[in-house]
N, CA, C and O atoms as CSV, one atom per row, in Angstrom:
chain,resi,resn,atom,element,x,y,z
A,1,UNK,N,N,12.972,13.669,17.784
A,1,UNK,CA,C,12.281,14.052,16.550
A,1,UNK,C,C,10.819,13.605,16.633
A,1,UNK,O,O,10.545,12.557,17.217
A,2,UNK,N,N,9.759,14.448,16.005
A,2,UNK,CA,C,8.360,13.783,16.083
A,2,UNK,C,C,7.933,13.315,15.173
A,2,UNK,O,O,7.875,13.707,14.007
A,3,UNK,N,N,7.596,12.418,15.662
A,3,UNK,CA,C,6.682,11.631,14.454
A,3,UNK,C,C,5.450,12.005,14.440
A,3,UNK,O,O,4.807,12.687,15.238
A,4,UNK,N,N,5.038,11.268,13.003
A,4,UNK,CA,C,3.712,11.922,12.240
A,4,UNK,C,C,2.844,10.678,11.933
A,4,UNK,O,O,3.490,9.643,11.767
A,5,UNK,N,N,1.405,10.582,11.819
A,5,UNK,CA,C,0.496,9.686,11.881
A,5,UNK,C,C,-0.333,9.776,10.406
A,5,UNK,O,O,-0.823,10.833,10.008
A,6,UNK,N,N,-0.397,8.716,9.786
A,6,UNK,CA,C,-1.202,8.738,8.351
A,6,UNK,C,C,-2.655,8.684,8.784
A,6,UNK,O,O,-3.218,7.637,9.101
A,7,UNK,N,N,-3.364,10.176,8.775
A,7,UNK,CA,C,-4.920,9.717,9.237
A,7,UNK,C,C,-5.574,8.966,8.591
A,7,UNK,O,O,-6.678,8.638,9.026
A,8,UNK,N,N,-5.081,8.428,7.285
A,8,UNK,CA,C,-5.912,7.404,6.354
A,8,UNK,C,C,-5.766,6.325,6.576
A,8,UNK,O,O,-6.827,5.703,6.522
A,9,UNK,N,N,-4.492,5.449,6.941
A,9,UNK,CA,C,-3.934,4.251,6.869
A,9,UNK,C,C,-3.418,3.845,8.424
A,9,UNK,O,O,-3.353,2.723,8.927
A,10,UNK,N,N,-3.108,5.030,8.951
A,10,UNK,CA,C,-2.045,5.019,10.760
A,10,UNK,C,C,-1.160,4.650,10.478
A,10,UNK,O,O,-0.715,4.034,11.446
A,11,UNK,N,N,-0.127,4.579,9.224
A,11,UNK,CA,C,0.828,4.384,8.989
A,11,UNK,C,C,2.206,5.442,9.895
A,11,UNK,O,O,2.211,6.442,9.177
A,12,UNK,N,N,3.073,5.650,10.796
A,12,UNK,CA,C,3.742,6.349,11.322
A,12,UNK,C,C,5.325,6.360,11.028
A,12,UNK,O,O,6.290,5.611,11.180
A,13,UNK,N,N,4.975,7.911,10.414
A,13,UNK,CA,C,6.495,8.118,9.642
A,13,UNK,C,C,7.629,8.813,11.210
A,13,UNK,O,O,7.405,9.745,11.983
A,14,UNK,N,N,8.608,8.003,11.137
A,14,UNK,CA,C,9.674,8.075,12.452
A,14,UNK,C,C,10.413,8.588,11.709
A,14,UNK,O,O,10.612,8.048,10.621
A,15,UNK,N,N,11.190,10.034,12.113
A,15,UNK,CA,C,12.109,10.275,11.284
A,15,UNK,C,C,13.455,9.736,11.496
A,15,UNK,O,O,14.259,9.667,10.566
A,16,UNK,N,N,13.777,9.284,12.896
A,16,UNK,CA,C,14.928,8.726,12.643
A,16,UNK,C,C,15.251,6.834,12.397
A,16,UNK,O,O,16.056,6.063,12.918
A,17,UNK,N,N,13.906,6.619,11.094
A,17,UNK,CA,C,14.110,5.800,10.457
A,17,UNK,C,C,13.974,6.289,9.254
A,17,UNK,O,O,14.834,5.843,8.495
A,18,UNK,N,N,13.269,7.001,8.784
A,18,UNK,CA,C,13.199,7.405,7.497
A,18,UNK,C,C,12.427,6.819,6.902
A,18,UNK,O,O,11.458,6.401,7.537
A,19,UNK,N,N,12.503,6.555,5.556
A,19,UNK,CA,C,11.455,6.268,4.586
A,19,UNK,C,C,12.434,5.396,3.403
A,19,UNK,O,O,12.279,5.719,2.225
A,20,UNK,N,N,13.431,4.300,3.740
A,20,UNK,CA,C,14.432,4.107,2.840
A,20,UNK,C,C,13.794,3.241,1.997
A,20,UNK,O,O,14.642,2.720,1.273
A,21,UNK,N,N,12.797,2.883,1.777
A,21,UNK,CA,C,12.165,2.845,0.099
A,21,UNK,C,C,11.618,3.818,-0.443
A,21,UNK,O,O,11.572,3.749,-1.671
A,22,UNK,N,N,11.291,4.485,-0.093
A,22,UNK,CA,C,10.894,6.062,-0.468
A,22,UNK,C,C,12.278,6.518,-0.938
A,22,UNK,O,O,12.358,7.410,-1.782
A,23,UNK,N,N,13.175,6.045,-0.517
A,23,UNK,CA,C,14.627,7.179,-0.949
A,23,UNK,C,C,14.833,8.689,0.455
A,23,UNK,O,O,15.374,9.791,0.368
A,24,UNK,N,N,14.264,8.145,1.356
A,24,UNK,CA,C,14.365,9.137,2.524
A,24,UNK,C,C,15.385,8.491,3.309
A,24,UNK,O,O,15.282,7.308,3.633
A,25,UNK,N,N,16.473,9.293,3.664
A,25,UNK,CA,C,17.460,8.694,4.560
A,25,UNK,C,C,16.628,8.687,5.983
A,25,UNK,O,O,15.561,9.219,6.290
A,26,UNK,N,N,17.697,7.739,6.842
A,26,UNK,CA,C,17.232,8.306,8.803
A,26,UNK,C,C,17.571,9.635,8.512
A,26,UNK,O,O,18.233,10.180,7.629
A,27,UNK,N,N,16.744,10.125,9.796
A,27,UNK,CA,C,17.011,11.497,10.513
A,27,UNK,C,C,16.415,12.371,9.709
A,27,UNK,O,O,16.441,13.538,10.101
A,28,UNK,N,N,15.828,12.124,8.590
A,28,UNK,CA,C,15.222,13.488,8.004
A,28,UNK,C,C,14.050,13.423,8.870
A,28,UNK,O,O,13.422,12.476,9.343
A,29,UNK,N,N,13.892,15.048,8.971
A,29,UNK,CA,C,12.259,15.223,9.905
A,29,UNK,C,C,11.071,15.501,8.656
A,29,UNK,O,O,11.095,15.772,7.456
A,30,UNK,N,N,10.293,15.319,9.447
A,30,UNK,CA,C,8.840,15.249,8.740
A,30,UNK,C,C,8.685,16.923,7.366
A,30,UNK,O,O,8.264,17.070,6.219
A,31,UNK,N,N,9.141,17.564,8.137
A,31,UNK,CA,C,9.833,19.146,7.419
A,31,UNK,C,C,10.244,19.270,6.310
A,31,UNK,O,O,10.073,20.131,5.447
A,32,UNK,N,N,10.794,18.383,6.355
A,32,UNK,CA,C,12.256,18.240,4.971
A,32,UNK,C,C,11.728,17.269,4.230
A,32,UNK,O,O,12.254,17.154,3.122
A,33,UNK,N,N,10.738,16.426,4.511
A,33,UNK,CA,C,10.463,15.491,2.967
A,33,UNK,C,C,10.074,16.541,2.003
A,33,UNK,O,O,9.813,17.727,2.203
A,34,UNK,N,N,10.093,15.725,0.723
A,34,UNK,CA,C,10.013,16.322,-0.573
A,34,UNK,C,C,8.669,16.450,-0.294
A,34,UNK,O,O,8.126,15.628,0.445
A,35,UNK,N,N,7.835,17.700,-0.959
A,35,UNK,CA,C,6.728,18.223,-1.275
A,35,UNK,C,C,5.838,17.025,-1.484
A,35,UNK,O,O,4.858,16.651,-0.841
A,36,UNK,N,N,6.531,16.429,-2.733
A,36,UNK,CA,C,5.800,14.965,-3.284
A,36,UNK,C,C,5.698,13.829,-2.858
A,36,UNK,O,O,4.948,13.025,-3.413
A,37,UNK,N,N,6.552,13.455,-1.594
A,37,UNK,CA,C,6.513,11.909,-0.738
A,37,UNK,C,C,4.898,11.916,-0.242
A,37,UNK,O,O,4.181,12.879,0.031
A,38,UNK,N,N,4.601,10.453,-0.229
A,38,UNK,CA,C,3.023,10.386,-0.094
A,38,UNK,C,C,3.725,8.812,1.075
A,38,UNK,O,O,4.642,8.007,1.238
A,39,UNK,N,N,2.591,9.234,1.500
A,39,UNK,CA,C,2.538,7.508,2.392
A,39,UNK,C,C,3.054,5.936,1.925
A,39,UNK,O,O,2.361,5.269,1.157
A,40,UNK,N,N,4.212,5.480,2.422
A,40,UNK,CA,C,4.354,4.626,1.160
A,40,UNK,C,C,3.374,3.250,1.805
A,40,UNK,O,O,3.860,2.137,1.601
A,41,UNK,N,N,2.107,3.308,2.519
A,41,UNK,CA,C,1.266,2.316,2.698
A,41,UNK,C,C,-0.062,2.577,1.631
A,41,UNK,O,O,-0.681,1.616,1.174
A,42,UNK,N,N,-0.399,3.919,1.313
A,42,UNK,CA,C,-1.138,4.026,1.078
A,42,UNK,C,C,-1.661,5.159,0.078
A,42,UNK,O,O,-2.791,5.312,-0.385
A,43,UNK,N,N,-0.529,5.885,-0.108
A,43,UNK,CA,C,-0.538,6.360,-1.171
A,43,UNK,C,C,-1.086,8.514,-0.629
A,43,UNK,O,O,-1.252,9.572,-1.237
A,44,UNK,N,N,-1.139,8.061,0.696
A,44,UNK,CA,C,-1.934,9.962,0.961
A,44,UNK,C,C,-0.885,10.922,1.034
A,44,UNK,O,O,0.075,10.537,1.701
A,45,UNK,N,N,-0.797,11.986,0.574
A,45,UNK,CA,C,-0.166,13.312,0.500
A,45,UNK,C,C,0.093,13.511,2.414
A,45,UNK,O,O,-0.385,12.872,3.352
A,46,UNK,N,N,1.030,14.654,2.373
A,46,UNK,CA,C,1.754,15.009,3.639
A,46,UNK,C,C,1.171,15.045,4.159
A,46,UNK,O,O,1.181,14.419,5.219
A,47,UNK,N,N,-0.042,16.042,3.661
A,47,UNK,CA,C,-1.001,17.251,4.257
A,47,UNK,C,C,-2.405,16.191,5.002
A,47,UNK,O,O,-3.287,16.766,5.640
A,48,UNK,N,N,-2.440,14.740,4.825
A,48,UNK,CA,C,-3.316,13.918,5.075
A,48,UNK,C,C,-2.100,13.443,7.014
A,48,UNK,O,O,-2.559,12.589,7.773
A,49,UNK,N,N,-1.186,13.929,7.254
A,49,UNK,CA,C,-0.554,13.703,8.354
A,49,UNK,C,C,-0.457,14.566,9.316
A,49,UNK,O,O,-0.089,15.739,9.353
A,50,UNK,N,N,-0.948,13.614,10.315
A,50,UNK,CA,C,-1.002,14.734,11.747
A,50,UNK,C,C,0.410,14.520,13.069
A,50,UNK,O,O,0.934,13.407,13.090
A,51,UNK,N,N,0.691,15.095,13.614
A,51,UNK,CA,C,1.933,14.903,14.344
A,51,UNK,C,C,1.340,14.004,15.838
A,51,UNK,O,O,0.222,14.256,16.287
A,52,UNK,N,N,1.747,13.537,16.129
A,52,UNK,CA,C,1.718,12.092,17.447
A,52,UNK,C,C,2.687,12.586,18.788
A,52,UNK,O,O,2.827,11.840,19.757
């Protein structure tokens, strides 16, 4: 699965860890988050993430 890079913060969302304070299980890909998940370091929208 690929991971994705926070160009604001470099925070790196792994999907097969997920986001489980976010409420994102493992294994979801970068694809499938909700519209509305933002960086949980820093607060930037999807669209602020580039793939690694």
């Amino acid at each position: 699965m690929t991971k994705y890079r926070c160009t604001v913060c470099g925070y790196i969302y792994d999907p097969e860890a997920g986001d489980p304070d976010g409420g994102i299980e493992p294994g979801t890909s970068f694809q499938d988050l909700p519209d509305g998940w933002v960086c949980p370091v820093c607060g930037a929208p999807k669209e602020d993430f580039e793939k690694i």
